[in-house]
N, C-alpha and C positions, 0 to 999 in steps of 0.2 A: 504494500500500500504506500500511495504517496506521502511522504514527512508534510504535514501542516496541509495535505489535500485529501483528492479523492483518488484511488484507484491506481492503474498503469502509469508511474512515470511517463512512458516511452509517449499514452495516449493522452496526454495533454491539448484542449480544445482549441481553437482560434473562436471570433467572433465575427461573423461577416460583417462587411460594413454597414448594411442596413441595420444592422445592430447597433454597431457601434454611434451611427450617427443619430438612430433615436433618444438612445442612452443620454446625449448629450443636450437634442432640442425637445424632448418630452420630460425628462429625469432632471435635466442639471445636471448632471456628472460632468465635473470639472477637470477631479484630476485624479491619477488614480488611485488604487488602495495601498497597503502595507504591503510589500510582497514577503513572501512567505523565508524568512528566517534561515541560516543554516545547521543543521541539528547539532554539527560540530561545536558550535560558538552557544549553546546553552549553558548555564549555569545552573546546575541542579544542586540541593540542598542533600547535605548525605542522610544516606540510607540509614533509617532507623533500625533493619533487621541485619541479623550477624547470627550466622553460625543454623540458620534454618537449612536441613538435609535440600540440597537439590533449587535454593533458591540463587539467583542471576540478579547481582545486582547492581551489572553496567550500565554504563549512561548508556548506551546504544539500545540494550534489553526495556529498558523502564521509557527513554521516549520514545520507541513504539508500541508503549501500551497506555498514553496519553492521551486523556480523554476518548470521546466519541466523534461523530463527523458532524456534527448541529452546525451549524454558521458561526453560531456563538462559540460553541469549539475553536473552531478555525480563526476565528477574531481573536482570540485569544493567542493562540499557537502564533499568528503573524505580529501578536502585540510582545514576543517573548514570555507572557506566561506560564511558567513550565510551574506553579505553585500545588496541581494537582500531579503531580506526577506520581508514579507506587513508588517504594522505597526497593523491593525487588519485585522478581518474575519466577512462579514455578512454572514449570512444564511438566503435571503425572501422565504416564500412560496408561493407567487403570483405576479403574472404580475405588480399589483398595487403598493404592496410593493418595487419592482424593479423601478417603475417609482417615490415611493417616496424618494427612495435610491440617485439615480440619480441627481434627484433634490438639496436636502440635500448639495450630492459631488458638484454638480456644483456651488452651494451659496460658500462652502468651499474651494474650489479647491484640493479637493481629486480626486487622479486619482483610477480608478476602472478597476479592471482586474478579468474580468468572469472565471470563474475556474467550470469545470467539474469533467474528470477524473485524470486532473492535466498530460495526456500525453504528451504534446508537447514535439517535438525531433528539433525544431526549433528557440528557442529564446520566445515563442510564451504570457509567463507566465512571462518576466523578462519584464517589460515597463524601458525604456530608459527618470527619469524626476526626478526634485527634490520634485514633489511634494511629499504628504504623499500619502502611497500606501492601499487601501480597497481591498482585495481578497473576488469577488462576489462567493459565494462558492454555485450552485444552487442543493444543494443535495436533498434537501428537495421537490425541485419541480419537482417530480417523477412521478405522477402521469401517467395512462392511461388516457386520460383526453375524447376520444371518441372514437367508433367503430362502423366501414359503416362496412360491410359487403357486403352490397350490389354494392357499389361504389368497396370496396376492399382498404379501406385507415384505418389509425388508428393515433393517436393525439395523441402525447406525451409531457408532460413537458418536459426541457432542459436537467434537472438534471437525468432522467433513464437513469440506465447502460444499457448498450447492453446484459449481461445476463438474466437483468432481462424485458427487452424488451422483447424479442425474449421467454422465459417461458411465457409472458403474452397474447402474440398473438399463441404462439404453444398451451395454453388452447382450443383457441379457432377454432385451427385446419387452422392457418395459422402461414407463414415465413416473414420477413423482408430479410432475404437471405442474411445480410451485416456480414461479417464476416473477420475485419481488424487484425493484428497482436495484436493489442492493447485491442482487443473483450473485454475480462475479465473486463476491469477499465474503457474504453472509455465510454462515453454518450451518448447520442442522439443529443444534444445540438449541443456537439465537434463535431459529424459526420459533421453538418451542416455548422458549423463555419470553419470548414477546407477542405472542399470538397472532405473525404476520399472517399479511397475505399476501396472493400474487397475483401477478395481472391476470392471469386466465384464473381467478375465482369464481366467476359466472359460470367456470364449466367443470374446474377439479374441486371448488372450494376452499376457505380457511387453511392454512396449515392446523388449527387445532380441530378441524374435522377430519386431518387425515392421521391423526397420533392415537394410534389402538392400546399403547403403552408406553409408559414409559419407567426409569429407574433414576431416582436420585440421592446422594450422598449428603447428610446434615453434621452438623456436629455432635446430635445426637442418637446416631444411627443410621437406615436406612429404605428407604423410603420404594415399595415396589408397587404398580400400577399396572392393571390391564391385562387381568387374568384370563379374560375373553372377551368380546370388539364389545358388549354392553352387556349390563348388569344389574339386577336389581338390588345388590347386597349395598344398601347403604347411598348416602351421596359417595361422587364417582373421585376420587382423588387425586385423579388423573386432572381435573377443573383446575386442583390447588396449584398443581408446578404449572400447569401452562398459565403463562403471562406473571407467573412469579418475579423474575427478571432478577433469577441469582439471590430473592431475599429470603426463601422458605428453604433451600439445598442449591446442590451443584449437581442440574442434570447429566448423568454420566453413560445413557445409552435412549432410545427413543426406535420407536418402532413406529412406521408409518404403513398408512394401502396404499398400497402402487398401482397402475394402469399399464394395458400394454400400449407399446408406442402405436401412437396413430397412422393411421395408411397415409392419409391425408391434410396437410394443413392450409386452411384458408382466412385471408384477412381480406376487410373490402372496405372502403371508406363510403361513408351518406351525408349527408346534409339537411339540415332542420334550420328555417327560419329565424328559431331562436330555441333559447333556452326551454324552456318554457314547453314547446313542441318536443323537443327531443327527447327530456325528461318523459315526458305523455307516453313516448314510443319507447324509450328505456323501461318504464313500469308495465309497460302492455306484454313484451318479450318476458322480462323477469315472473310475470304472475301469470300469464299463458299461454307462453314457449312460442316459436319452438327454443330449445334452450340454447344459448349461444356460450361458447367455450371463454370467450373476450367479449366484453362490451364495455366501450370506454366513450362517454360522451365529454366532449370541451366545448366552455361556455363561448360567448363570441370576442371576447378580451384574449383568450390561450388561442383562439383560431383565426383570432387575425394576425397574433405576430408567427404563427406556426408551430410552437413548442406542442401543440397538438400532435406534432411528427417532429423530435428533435433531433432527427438527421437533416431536415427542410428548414431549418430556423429562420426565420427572415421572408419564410414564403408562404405565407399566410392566406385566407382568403375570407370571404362574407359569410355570412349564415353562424350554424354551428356544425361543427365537426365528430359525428360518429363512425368510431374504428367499431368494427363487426367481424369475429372473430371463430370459424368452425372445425372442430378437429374429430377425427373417427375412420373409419370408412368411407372409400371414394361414395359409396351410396346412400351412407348416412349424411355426410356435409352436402351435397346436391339439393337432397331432399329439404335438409333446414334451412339453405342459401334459401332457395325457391317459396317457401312459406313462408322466411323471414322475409325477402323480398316484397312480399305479396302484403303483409301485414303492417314496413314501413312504408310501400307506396299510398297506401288506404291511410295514415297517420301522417301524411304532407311529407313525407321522405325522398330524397332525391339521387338516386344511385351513383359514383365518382369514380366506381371502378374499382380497380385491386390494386394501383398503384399506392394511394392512401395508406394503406392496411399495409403494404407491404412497406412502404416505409418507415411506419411506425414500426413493426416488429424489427426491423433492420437497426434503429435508430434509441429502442426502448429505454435500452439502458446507458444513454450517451449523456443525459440531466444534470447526475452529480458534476462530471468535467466540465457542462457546462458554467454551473456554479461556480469554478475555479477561476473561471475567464473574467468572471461579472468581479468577480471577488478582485483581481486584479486589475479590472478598469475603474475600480471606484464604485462600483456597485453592489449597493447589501440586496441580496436575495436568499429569499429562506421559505419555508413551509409550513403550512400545519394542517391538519384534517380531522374532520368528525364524521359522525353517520345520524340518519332519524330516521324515522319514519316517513312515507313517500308524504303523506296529508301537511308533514310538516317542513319538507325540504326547500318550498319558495323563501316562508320568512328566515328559516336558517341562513340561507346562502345572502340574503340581501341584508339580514342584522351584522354577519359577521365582516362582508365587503365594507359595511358602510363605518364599522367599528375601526377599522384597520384604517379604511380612506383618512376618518378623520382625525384620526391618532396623528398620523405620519405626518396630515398637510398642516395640521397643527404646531408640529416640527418641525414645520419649514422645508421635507423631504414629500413631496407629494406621492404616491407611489402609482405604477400598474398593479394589480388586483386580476392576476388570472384563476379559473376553478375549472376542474374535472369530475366529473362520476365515473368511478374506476372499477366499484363492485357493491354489485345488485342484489337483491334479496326478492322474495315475495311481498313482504312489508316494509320496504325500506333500501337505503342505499346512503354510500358514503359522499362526502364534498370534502377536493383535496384543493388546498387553496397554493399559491406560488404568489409570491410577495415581492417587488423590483422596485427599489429606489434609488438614490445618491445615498450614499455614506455617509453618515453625520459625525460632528465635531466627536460624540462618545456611542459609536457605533453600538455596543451591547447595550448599553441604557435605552437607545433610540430602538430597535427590535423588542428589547422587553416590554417597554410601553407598550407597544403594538400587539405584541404577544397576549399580554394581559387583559387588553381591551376586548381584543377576539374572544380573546376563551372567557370571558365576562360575557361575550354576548352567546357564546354557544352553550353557558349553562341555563341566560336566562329565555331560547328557543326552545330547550328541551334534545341538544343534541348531545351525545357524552360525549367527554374530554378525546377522547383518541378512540380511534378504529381498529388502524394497526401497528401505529408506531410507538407505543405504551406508557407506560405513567412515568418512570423514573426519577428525575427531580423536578419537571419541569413543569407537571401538571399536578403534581400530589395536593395544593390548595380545594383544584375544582373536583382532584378525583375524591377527594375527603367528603364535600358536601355532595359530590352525586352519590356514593354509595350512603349516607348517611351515617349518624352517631353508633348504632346497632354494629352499621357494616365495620367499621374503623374499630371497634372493641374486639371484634369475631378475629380482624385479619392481626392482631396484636397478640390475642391468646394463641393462634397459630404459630408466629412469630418465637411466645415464648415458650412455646414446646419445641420446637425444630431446634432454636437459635438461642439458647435462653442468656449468653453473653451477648449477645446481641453483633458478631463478626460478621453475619452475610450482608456485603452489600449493605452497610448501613446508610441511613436517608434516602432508601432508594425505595418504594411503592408505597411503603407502611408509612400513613400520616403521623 
């Protein structure tokens, strides 16, 4: 991963000129940002831990387990703040090692912060404590670890990336089908610990509807889930570690359903008038099919400047922009193209072809680079997302725009305000918002405002704090008052049975 970015050094983004020149007579971007530091020339503060079996506690080992990737991360990282940094790094390759780790920290009072593919965009990697900090780094515990076939599941250690997941079961003529922005660097682990999702949810679902089991390590023992795909013995346990995020254990294997690969993949772009209409056509597919494997609607702010297809940036067009997305059988995907056709013609839909579709899947995962770019021209762009109910998605989307609008122009940074619908439900669907301004004099102050304003107006819609990107430290205020006094007591006494020194991940989900 890139020091102080996103992703492949080597793939470092440009910004077309139409870019750049809006940047400057729409935004004010004057001049540009901090550029990004060299890891050599940090000053880190010494390592509190000595003499822990198997702990790394080089400056090289500890700033690449530096924060998450949020904006504010990165602001941070380009401003030289290395003040969160872990004191060391273990690397276990097994379950046992993890529980003897654990242990160890808990006699010491070292807090311990699981680390995969180090993505969080949430707070989710920075623990709020003076203890000394251990980054659990599960790289090593990669492993295929089993394969049903028969069942249709397959068992991963924590630490496989999703690349190299997804090659290991395409061997064998099967998909996992999860396919998040973050694909390239996320884990299998992180999947679980965060309750992502992936662009084609519309047609494999949640990652936490595809984990049949899972196994995780506490300091007080050991935690086994998922004795068979459902159960009636009890609430499901299985609920508890998914979206724990490292505070409840340290997931140390995960079992998912898998899919055979598809014969067939097709992507196709449509067009809707507006917002407004395409959401109509988004709820009509979601609640009576036919089922679409992708469906990804952009409002008309994301599809005029083109980040609707962020391999096309800069070429943008009118209306709104739906990617339509079918996988299966040459004679299953005909059939659903042909009905769904039929059913966005009837809902003022306008067909664009396959080039559309095919540029976004080409381009999917090109977003976070591009954040690097903006980052480097003076440009704060950042994200957040919620979900509700379809009845209540207009006021949502237009409380949270107008919150953000006037926060920023307030600040003298007026912003663009772009949204997506990325995944669908029968009751409901997410809004992922993209936020582009000028850079201000205290750039973190000036996005927390905004931040805060948002998620101010997304409790008081009725949408929950995060979809898929989780609570960490960043939402813990609003996730407090959505789940309520009851809920906040319940997730505390879990807390002090698993955790009872309180090492995992501390300040991290538990208000």
């Amino acid at each position: 991963m890139r020091w102080g970015g996103w992703g492949d050094p080597d793939r470092t983004a440009t910004l077309p000129e139409s870019v750049t020149a809006l940047l400057g007579s729409a935004l004010g971007v004057e001049r540009p940002g901090q550029p990004i530091p060299d890891a050599a020339s940090a000053k880190l503060p010494p390592s509190r831990i000595t003499e822990l079996p198997g702990a790394d506690s080089s400056a090289g080992a500890r700033l690449a387990h530096l924060r998450g990737k949020s904006t504010p991360d990165l602001l941070k990282i380009r401003a030289g703040d290395v003040s969160a940094v872990p004191d060391a790094v273990a690397r276990p390759e097994s379950h046992e090692e993890v529980v003897a780790l654990l242990a160890e920290c808990g006699q010491r009072g070292i807090a311990v912060v699981p680390f995969g593919g180090g993505t969080s965009v949430v707070g989710g990697l920075t623990p709020e404590t003076g203890k000394p900090v251990l980054a659990l780094d599960l790289a090593r515990m990669d492993q295929l670890i089993a394969f049903d076939s028969e069942s249709r599941t397959a068992t991963f250690g924590p630490g496989a990336r999703a690349p190299q997941a997804e090659k290991l079961l395409n061997q064998r003529g099967y998909t996992l089908g999860h396919f998040p922005q973050s694909f390239e660097y996320a884990t299998i682990g992180g999947f679980a610990a965060t309750r992502s999702s992936g662009q084609a949810s519309a047609g494999y679902g949640r990652f936490d509807e595809l984990v049949v089991a899972l196994r995780a390590a506490t300091p007080t023992g050991t935690i086994e889930t998922g004795r068979a795909p459902r159960s009636a013995a009890g609430p499901d346990l299985r609920q508890l570690l998914l979206g724990s995020e490292g505070a409840f254990g340290v997931i140390t294997s995960v079992t998912v359903a898998i899919r055979p690969v598809p014969e067939v993949k097709h992507y196709e772009g449509w067009t809707f008038e507006d917002f407004a209409a395409g959401t109509a056509a988004m709820r009509s597919l979601a609640q009576d099919g036919p089922q679409a494997t992708v469906l990804r609607l952009s409002d008309e702010f994301e599809t005029a400047i083109g980040l609707s297809r962020p391999g096309k940036l800069g070429h943008g067009a009118g209306g709104c922009q739906l990617i339509l997305g079918f996988e299966g059988t040459a004679a299953e995907v005909e059939a659903k193209r042909a009905a769904a056709g039929d059913r966005l013609r009837a809902l003022g839909g306008e067909p664009l072809g396959t080039e559309p579709g095919e540029a976004w899947a080409h381009g999917r995962f090109s977003a976070p680079y591009l954040r690097d770019a903006l980052l480097d021209a003076g440009a704060l762009v950042e994200t957040l997302e919620t979900a509700t109910f379809w009845s209540t998605i207009p006021d949502l989307y237009e409380a949270v725009r107008e919150a953000i609008v006037d926060t920023l122009v307030e600040g003298g940074t007026p912003p663009m305000v772009l949204c997506h619908v990325s995944h669908t439900y029968p009751a409901g669907a997410s809004l992922y918002f993209t936020v582009v301004c000028a850079l201000g004099e205290n750039p973190i102050e000036q996005w927390d405002a905004a931040k805060k304003a948002a998620s101010e107006a997304i409790a008081s819609a009725g949408g929950t704090i995060t979809h898929h990107h989780g609570v960490g430290r960043d939402h813990l205020p609003w996730y407090a008052a959505e789940i309520g006094p009851v809920g906040v007591a319940a997730l505390r006494a879990v807390k002090q049975a698993v955790d009872p020194d309180g090492i995992l991940n501390p300040g991290v989900l538990i208000p």
